[in-house]
C-alpha positions as CSV (number, residue, x, y, z in Angstrom):
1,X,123.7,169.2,129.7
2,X,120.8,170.2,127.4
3,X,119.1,168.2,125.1
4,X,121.1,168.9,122.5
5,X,124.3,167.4,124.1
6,X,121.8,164.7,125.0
7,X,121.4,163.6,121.4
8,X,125.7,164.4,121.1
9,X,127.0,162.8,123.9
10,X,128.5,159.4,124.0
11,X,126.2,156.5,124.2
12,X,128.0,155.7,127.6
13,X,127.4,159.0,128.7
14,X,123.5,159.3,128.0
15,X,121.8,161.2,130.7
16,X,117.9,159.9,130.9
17,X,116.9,163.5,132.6
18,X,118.1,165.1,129.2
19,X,116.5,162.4,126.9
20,X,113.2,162.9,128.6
21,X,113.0,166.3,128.1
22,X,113.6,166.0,124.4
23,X,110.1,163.5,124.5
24,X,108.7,166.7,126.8
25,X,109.6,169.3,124.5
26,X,107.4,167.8,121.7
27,X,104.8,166.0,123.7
28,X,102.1,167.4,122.0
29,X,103.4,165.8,118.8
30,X,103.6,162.9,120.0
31,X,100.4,163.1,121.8
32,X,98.6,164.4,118.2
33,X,99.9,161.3,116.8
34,X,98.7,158.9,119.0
35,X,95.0,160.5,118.9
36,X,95.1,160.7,115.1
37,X,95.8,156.9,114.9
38,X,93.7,155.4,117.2
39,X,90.9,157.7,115.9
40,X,91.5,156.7,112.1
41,X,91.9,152.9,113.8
42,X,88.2,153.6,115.5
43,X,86.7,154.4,112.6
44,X,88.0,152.4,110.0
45,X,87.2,149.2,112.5
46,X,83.5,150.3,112.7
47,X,83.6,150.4,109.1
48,X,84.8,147.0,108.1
49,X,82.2,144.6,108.0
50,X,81.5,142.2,110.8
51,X,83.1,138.7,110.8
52,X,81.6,135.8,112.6
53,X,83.7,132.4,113.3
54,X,82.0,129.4,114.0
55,X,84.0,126.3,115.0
56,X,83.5,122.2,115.4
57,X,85.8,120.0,116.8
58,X,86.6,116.0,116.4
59,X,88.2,113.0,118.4
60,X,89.6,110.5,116.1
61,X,88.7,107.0,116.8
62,X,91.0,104.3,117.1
63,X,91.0,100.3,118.3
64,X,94.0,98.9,119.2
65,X,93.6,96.8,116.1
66,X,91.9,98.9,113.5
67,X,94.0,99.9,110.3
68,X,93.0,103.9,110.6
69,X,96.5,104.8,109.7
70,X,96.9,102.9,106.5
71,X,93.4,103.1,105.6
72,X,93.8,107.3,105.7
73,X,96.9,107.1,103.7
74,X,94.9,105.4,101.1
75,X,92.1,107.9,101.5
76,X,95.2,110.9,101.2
77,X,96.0,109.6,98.4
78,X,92.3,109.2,96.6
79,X,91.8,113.0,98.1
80,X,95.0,114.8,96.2
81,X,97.1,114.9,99.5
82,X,100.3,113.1,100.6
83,X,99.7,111.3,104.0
84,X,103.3,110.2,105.5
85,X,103.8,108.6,109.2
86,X,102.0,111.0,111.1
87,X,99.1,110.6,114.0
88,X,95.9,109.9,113.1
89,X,94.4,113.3,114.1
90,X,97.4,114.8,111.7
91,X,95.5,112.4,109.2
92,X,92.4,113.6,109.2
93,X,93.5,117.6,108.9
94,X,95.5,116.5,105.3
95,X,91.7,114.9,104.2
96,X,90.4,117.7,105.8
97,X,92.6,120.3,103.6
98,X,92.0,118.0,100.5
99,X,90.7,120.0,97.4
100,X,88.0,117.2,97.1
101,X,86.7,117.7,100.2
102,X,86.4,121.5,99.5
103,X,85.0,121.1,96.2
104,X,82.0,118.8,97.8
105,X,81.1,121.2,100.6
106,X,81.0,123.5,97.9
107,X,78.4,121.6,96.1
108,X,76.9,120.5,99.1
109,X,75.8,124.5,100.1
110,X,75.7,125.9,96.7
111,X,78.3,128.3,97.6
112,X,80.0,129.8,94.3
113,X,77.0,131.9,93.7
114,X,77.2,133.2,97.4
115,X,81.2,133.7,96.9
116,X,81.2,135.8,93.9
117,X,77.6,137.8,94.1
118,X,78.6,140.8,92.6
119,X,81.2,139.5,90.3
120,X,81.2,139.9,86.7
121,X,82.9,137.0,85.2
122,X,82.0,133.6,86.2
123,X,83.6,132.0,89.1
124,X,85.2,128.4,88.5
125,X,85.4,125.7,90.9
126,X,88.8,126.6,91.7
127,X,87.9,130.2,92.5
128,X,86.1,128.6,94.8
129,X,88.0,126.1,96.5
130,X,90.5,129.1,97.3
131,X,88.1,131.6,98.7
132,X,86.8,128.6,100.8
133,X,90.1,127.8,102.2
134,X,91.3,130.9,102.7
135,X,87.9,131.7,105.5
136,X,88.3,128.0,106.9
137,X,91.5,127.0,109.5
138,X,92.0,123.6,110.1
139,X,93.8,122.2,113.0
140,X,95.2,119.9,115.5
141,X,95.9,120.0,118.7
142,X,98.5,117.2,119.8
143,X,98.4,116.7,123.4
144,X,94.6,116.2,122.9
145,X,94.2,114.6,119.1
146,X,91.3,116.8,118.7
147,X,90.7,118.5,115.4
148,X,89.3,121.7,114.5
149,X,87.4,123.0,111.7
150,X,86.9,126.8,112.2
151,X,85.4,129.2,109.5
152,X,85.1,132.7,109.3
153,X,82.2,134.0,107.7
154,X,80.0,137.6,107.6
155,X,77.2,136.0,108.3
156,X,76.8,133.7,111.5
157,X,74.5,130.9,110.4
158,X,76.4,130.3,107.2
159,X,79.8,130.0,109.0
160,X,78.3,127.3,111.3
161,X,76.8,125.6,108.7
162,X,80.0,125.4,106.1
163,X,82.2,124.2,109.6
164,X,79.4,121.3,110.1
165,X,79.3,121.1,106.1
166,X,83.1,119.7,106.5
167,X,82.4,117.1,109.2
168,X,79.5,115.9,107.4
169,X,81.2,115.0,104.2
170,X,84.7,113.7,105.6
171,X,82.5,111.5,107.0
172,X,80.6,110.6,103.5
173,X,83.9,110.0,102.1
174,X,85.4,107.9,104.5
175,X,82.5,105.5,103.9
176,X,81.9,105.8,100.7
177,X,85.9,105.3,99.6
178,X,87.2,103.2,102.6
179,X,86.5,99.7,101.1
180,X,88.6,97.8,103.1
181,X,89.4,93.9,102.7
182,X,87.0,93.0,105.3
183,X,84.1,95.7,103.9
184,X,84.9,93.7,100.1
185,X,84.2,90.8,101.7
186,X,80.5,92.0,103.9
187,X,79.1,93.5,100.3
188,X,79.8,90.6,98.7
189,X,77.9,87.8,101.1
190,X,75.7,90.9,101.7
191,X,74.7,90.4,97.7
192,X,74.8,86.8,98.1
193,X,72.3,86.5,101.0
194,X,70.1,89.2,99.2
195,X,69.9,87.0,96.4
196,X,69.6,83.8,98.0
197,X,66.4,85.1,100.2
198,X,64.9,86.7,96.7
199,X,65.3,83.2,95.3
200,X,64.5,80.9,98.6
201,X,60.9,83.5,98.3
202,X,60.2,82.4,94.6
203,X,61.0,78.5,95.5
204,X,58.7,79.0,98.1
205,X,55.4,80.2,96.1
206,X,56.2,77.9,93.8
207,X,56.1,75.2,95.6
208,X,52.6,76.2,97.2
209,X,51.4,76.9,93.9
210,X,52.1,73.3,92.5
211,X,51.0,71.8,95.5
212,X,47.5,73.4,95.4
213,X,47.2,72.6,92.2
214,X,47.8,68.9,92.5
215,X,46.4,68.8,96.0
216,X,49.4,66.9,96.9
217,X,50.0,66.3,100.9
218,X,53.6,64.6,101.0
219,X,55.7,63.4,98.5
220,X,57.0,60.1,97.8
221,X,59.7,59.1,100.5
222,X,62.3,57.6,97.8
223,X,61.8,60.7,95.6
224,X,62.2,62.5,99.1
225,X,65.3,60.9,100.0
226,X,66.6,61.5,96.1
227,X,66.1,64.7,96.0
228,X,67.5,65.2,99.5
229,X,71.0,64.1,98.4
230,X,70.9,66.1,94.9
231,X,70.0,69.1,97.2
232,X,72.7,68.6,99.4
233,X,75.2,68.1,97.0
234,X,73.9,71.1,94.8
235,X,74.4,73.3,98.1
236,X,78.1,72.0,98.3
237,X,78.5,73.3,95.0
238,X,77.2,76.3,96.1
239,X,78.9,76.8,98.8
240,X,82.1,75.8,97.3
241,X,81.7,78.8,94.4
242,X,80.7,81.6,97.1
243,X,84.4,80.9,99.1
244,X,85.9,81.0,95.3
245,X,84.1,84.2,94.8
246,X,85.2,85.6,98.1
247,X,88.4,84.7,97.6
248,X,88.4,85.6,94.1
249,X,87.4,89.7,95.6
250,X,91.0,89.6,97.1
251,X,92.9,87.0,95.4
252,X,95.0,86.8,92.2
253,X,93.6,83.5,89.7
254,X,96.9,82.2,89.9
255,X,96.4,82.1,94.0
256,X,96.9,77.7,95.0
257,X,93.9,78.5,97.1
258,X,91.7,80.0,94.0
259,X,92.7,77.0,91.8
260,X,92.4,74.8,94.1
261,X,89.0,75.8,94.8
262,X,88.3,75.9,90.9
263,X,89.2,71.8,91.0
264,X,86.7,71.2,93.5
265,X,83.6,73.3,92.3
266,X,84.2,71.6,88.6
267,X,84.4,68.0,89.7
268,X,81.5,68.7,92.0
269,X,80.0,70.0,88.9
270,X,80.5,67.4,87.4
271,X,79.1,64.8,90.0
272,X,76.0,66.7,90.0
273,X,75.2,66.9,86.4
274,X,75.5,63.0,86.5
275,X,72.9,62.5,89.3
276,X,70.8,64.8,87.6
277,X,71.0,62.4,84.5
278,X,69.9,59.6,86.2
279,X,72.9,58.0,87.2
280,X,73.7,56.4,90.7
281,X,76.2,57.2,93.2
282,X,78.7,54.7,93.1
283,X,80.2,55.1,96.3
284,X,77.7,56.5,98.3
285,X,75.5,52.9,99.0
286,X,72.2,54.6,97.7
287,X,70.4,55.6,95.1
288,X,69.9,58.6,94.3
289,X,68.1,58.0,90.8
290,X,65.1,59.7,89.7
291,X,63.8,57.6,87.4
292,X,61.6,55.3,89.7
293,X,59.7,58.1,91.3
294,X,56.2,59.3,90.2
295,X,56.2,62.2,88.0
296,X,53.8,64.1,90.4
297,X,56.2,63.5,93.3
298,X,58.8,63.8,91.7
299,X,58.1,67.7,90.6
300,X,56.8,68.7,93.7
301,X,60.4,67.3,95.0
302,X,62.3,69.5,92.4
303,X,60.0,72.6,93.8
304,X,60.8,71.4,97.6
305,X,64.3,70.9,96.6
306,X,64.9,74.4,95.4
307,X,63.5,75.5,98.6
308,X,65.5,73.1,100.9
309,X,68.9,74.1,98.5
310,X,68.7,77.8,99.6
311,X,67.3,77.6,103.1
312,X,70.3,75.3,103.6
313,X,72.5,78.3,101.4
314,X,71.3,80.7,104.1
315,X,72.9,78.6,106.9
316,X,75.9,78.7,105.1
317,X,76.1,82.4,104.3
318,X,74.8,84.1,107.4
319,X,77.7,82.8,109.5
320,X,80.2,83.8,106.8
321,X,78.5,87.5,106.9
322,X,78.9,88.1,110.6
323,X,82.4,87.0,110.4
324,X,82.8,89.4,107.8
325,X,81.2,92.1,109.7
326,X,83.3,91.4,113.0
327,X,86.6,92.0,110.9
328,X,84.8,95.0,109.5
329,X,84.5,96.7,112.6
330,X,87.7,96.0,113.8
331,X,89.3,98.2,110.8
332,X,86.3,101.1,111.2
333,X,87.1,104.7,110.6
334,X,85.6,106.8,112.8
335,X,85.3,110.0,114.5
336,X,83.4,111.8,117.5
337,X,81.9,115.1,117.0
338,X,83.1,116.5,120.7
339,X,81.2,120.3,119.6
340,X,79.3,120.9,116.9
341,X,79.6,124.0,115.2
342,X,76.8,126.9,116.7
343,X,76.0,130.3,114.9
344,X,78.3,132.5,117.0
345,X,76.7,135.2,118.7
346,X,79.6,137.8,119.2
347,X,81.6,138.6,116.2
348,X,85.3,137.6,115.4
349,X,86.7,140.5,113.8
350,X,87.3,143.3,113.8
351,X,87.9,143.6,117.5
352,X,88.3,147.3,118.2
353,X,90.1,146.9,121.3
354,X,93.4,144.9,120.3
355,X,93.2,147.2,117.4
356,X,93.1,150.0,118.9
357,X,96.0,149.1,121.1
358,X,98.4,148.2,118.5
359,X,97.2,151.3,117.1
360,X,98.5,153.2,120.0
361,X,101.2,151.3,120.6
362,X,102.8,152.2,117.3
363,X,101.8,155.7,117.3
364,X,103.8,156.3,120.5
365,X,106.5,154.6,119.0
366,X,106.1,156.6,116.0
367,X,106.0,159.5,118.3
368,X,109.3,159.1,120.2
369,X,111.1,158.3,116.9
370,X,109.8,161.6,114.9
371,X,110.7,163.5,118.4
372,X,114.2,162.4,118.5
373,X,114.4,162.6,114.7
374,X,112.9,166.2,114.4
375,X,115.6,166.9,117.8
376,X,119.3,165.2,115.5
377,X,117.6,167.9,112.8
378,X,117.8,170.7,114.9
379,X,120.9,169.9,116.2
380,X,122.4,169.4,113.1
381,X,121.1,173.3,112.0
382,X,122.4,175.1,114.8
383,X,125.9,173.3,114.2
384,X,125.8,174.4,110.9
385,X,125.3,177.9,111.2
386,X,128.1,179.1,113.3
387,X,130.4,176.6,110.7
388,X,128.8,179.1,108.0
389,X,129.6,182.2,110.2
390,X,133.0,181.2,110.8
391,X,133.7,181.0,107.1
392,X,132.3,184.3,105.8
């Protein structure tokens, strides 16, 4: 059987002797075509500019009873990305993929200019945000939870510092947008205590001030004890409209608690405007009346009272404020950086050698086909010509 028949005969009856000396026939062909392409493949990868990738990885942190996965949802949602039941790790590639986050490491490295150097119209933040994401891959790895941020860049030091640029702002904007119920409630006896010491510090020289002044040692014990009680019920006051404004940060007005709490600060109110009047306590069995201290006593009581109203404010607050930072921690968002991103010393792409070898690969493959093809060809024109002898 020659290799003609070989090409004829019926698939059941292939020889592989006949069918390997069709590829020996035109080995040389096959051989050209497989230098040719693995040449062009040489030369064009040496040509192509180098590409460096440069990658950082993170664990997602997690206590048993933080709210990470609702919180993230949220931040999805404030980022331009839809965050369904998913792991946490999952979470953080959707913020990771967001356009806003993209847009601020843009800004952050000044990158448009560096994107579109040579180009003639000006680029637009959306230009930008696509060029970025098509030279970063994100990723999760689910047996781990780690996350990976991996950009591909020409130049090494830039690629490492656009992959750190991306931990460093998820991170800004998880603090920065992740006010939680627990986080409304630290800023806000966080302003309070701020306040409080500003004022308790201005009470203070004031009362030092009017002492000097008057060369007063100690005041008089009834304006003392007077002023002790207004103090004390001016704290409760106090104290009473902080828990309504924390309440309030959280809270609908038509809440039982908030009105509730309304009822009390108002009467209280109301109690203290009458001491301060003059009047007496009627159910308290003393007097709290100003009018039979000394005027020089009596002042340097109003200073001491302002002083003794928001050291006693402090003792109030400060426990309230590491509460509020306890529940705070429990519902933190965090991450750990397990490897930060380096400037990669070997490049990424092009790598010659796969290239080359899927060059080669197809080229013999290319090869066999045009052999056998060239071979059904010739077969086909020697049939032929005895057909057209047979005819004349």
């Amino acid at each position: 059987m020659n290799a003609n028949n070989a090409i004829n005969a019926d698939p059941d009856e292939i020889n592989l002797l006949d069918l390997w000396r069709v590829l020996v026939k035109r080995w040389k062909l096959i051989a050209l075509i497989f230098f040719a392409s693995t040449f062009a493949t040489l030369v064009f990868s040496l040509l192509l500019p180098k590409i460096y990738q440069a990658k950082t990885t993170l664990l997602p942190l997690e206590s048993p009873q933080s709210g990470l996965s609702s919180t993230l949802a949220a931040l999805g949602g404030m980022a331009g990305v839809s965050i369904g039941k998913s792991t946490p790790a999952e979470k953080f590639v959707a913020v990771l993929e967001s356009r806003t986050l993209a847009e601020n490491v843009i800004q952050k490295l000044n990158l448009l200019p560096e994107f579109f150097a040579g180009s003639s119209q000006p680029a637009t933040m959306e230009d930008g945000v696509k060029k970025l994401k098509g030279l970063t891959q994100i990723s999760t790895d689910r047996k781990s939870d780690l996350v990976s941020v991996a950009v591909e860049y020409r130049d090494p030091q830039r690629a490492a510092q656009i992959a750190n640029a991306y931990i460093e702002e998820l991170d800004r904007f998880m603090n920065v947008n992740a006010l939680t119920l627990a986080k409304q409630k630290r800023l806000f006896l966080e302003q309070q205590i701020a306040q409080t010491k500003e004022q308790m510090k201005a009470a203070e020289e004031k009362l030092k001030e009017y002492a000097q002044s008057k060369r007063m040692v100690a005041p008089d014990f009834q304006a003392q004890t007077a002023i002790k009680g207004l103090s004390d019920l001016r704290a409760e006051v106090i104290s009473k409209e902080v828990q309504l404004g924390v309440l309030r940060s959280y809270a609908t007005p038509q809440n039982p608690e908030v009105q509730t709490l309304l009822e009390q600060v108002n009467l209280l109110k109301r109690q203290l405007a009458r001491l301060e009047a003059g009047s007496k306590n009627p159910g308290g069995g003393s007097e709290l009346s100003l009018e039979s201290a000394p005027q020089l006593a009596l002042s340097f009581e109003r200073y001491k009272r302002d002083v003794d109203f928001n050291a006693k404010m402090l003792e109030i607050l400060i426990p309230q404020y590491e509460m509020a930072k306890m529940g705070e921690a429990k519902e933190d968002i965090s991450f750990q950086v397990i490897d930060k991103a380096a400037p990669p010393i070997k490049k990424f792409k092009p790598n010659i050698r796969i290239n080359l070898l899927l060059s080669g690969t197809l080229a013999i493959f290319l090869g066999i086909f045009l052999t056998f093809f060239l071979q059904f060809l010739e077969r086909v024109k020697t049939q032929s010509i005895p057909s057209s002898k047979s005819v004349s």
